[in-house]
C-alpha positions in Angstrom: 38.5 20.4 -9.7 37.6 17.4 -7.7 39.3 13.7 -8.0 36.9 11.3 -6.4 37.5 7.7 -5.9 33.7 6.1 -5.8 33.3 2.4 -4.2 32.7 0.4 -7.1 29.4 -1.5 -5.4 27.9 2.3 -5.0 28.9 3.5 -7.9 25.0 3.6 -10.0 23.9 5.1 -6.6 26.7 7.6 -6.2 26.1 8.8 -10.0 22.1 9.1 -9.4 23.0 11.5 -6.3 25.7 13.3 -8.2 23.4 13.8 -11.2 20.7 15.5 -8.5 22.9 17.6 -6.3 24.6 19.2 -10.1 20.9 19.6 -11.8 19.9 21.5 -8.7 23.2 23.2 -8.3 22.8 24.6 -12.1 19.3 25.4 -11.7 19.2 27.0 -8.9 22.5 29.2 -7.9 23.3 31.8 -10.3 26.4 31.9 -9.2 27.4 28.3 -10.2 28.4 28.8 -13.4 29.7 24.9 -14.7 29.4 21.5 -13.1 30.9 19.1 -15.0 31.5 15.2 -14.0 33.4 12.9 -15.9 34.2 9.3 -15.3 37.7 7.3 -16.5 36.9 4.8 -18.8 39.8 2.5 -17.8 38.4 3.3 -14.1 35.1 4.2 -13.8 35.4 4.3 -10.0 37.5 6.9 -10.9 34.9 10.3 -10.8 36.7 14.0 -11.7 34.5 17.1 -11.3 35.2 21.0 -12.8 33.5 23.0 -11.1 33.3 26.9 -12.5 31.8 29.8 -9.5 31.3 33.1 -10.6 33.2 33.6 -7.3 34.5 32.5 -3.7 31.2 33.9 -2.5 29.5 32.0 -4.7 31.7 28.2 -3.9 30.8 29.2 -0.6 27.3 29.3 -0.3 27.1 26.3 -3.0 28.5 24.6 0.0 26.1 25.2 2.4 23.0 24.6 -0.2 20.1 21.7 1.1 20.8 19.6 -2.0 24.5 20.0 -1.7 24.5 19.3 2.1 22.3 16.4 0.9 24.6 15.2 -1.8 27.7 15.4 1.0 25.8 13.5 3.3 24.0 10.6 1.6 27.4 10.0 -0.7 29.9 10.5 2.2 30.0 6.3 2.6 30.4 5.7 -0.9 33.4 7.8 -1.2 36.8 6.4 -0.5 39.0 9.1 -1.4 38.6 12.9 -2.2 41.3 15.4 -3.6 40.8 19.1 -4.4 42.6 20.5 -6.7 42.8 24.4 -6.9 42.8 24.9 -10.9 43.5 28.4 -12.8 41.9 28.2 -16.2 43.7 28.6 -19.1 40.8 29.3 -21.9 37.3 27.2 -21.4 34.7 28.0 -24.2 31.5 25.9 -25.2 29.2 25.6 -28.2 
C-alpha cells in the first residue's frame, strides 16, 4: 500500500498519469494482480494505492516497466510525500 501526498495545483494532472500507468499495469503484466487508487474526501491531495502482485518477482519487474518508469518520472514533481506501507492481507474478495 502506498500513502501519497499529491500537490494540490497538480493534482487533475497527477490522477490523468496515475490512471495511465494502472490501465497499462493491469493490461499488460500478468503478474499485477490489483491496482487500486483511492483519494480522501476530506483530503483529496491525499492519494492511497493497494497494490496486489502475484509475487516479489512480479513488484519487481512492475517497477522497471516503460509506463511505470514513465509514471515515476513525469509525477516525481507533483509528489510531496511518499510512504510504503508493507501490508499482509487479511481476506480481499470482489464481485
Amino acid at each position: 500500500m502506498a500513502d501519497l501526498e499529491i500537490d494540490p495545483a497538480e493534482l487533475d494532472a497527477y490522477k490523468a498519469l496515475l490512471a495511465e500507468e494502472i490501465e497499462a499495469s493491469i493490461r499488460l503484466e500478468p503478474g499485477v494482480l490489483m491496482l487500486h487508487a483511492v483519494s480522501i474526501d476530506e483530503a483529496p491531495e491525499r492519494v492511497r494505492l493497494l497494490e496486489v502482485y502475484a509475487d516479489e518477482a512480479a513488484y519487481q519487474a512492475h517497477l522497471a516497466t516503460p509506463h511505470f518508469l514513465k509514471y515515476k518520472t513525469q509525477t516525481a514533481a507533483m509528489v510531496r510525500s511518499l510512504r510504503l506501507l508493507p501490508v499482509t492481507p487479511i481476506r480481499m474478495d470482489a464481485k
